[in-house]
N, C-alpha and C positions, 0 to 999 in steps of 0.2 A: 569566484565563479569557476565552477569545474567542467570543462568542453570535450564530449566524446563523442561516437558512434555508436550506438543501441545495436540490438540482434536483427533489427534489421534494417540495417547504414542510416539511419535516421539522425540526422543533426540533435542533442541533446546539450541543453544548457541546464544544471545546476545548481541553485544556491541556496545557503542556508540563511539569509540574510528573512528580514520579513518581507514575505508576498513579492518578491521583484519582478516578475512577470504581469500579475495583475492582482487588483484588491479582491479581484470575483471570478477566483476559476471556473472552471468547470468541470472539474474531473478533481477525486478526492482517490487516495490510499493508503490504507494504514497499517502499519506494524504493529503486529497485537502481543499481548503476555498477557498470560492466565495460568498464575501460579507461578512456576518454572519452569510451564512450558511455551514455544511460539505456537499462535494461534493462528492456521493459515483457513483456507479453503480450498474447496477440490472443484474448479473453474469447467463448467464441462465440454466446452471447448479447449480450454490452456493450458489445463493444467494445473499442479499446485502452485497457490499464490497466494498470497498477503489479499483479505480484503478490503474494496475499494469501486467505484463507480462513477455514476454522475452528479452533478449536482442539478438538484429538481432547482423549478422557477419557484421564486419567494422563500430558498432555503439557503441559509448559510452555510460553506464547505464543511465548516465545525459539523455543524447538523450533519449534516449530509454523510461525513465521515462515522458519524455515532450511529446512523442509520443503515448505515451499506453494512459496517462491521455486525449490528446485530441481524440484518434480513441475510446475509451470505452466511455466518457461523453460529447467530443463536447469543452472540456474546453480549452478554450486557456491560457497558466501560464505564468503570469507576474513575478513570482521570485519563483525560486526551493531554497530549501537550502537540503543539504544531514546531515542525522539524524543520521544514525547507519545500522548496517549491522548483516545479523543471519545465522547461518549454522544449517540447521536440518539434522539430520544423518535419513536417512530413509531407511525404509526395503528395498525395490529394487535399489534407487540410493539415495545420495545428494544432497541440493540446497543450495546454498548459494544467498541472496537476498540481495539491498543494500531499505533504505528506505529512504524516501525525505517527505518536507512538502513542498508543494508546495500552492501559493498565485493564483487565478483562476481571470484574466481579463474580462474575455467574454465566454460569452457562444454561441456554433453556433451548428444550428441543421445540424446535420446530417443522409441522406439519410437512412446508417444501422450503426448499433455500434458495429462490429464482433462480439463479441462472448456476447455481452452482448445487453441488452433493453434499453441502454443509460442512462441518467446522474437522480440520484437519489437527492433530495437536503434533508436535514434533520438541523432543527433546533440546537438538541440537539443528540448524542450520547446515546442509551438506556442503563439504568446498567446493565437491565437483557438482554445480548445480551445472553450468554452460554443457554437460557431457550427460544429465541426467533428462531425459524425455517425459519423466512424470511431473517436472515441473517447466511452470511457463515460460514464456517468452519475455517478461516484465519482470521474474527474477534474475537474470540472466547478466543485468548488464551492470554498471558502477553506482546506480543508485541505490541497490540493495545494503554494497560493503561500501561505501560511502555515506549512506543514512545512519548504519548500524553504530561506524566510526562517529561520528556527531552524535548519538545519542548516550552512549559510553562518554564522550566529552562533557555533555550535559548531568553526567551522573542521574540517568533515567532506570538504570539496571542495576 
């Protein structure tokens, strides 16, 4: 269990164990690849960031993750794997999130991208993301190079 402070002082637990928070998040986000490249979105509030959302009633986070990644970038995912999961204690409520890396087949444009400017592609990961303003608040903190570290372990890359 990995214990920190988010970008904004929010209690964050951690783990890559299966589901330890709960069997039925509610909140899905995923690390995408398409090709060699990372496959973000452009959040039009946040910023740039990995896509990720809610989970609807009667859907499974798997679902739900395969679906936010193709409605925010267009991506269609050829293989999810699930990574870990975090519980942040937050001033008003909760969230507990489960996280995927998911393998991107195709990409297909669409129309509008809800809530976001659609699919971002980037080369490389910047280090100084905490210093960089065009990306979010949700890549910011030790789940990003902590998910990335586990997945590299997994041999996903």
């Amino acid at each position: 269990m990995i214990r920190f402070t988010d970008y904004y002082n929010n209690e964050v637990q951690l783990s890559f164990e299966n589901q330890p928070f709960s069997m039925e998040p509610k909140h899905v986000w995923v690390i995408c690849q398409y090709k060699d490249q990372w496959l973000l979105t452009r959040h039009l509030d946040r910023g740039i960031e990995f896509p990720g959302g809610k989970v609807e009633e009667q859907e499974l986070a798997e679902e739900a993750a395969v679906r936010e990644v193709n409605e925010e970038t267009g991506g269609i995912v050829k293989q999810i794997t699930y990574i870990g999961q975090y519980y942040v204690t937050g001033k008003s409520s909760n969230i507990i999130k489960n996280i995927y890396f998911a393998r991107i087949e195709k990409l297909e444009k669409h129309p509008h991208y809800f809530e976001t400017d659609g699919p971002v592609l980037l080369d490389d990961i910047p280090k100084d993301l905490e210093r960089d303003a065009s990306f979010s608040f949700m890549m910011k903190d030790r789940i990003l190079p902590e998910s990335l570290e586990r997945i590299n372990q997994l041999k996903l890359l």
